[in-house]
N, C-alpha and C positions, 0 to 999 in steps of 0.2 A: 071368094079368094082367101076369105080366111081358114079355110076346113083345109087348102091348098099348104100354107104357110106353115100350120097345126103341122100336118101332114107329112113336110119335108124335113120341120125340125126333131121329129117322131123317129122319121129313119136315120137322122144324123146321130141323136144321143143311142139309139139301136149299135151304130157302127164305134160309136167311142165305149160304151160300154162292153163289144166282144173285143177291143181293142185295148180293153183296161185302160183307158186315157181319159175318162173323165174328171179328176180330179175332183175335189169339195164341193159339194152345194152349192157355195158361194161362185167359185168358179166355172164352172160349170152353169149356171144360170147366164154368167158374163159371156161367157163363149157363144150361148144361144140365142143371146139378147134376149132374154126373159126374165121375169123377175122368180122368184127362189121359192115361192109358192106353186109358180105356174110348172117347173121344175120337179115339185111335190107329186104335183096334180099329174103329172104326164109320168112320171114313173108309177103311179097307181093306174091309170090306164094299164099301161104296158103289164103290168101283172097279173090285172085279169084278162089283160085279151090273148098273152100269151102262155098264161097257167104255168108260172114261173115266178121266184121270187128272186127279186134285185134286191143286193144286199150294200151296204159300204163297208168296203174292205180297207181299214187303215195300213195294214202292210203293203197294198198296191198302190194307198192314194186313189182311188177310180171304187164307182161300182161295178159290181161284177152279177153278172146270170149265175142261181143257183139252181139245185134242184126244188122242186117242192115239194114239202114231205105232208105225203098222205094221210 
């Protein structure tokens, strides 16, 4: 059940990230019930599995999907 849990919060920061609405770290961990490391750890995942790099944009407030440069 826990790969399940992983799994769903994985797609959730996915849809607030294309949706520019994740705000801070800090928050952002709060909204996932996670703690700010584990927050760390899942946006490294998401960079290698989607070969793309998630940056923090302080003009949006949220991370955003970049390209990756080759």
């Amino acid at each position: 059940m826990a790969g399940l849990k992983y799994y769903e919060r994985t797609k959730l920061l996915i849809e607030l990230i294309e949706k520019k609405k994740t705000g801070g770290p800090k928050e952002l961990a709060k909204s996932l019930g996670l703690k700010e490391r584990m927050v760390y750890n899942i946006l490294d995942d998401l960079r290698l599995a989607m070969n793309c790099e998630i940056c923090y944009s302080k003009e949006k407030k949220s991370y955003v999907f970049t390209e990756k440069n080759e």
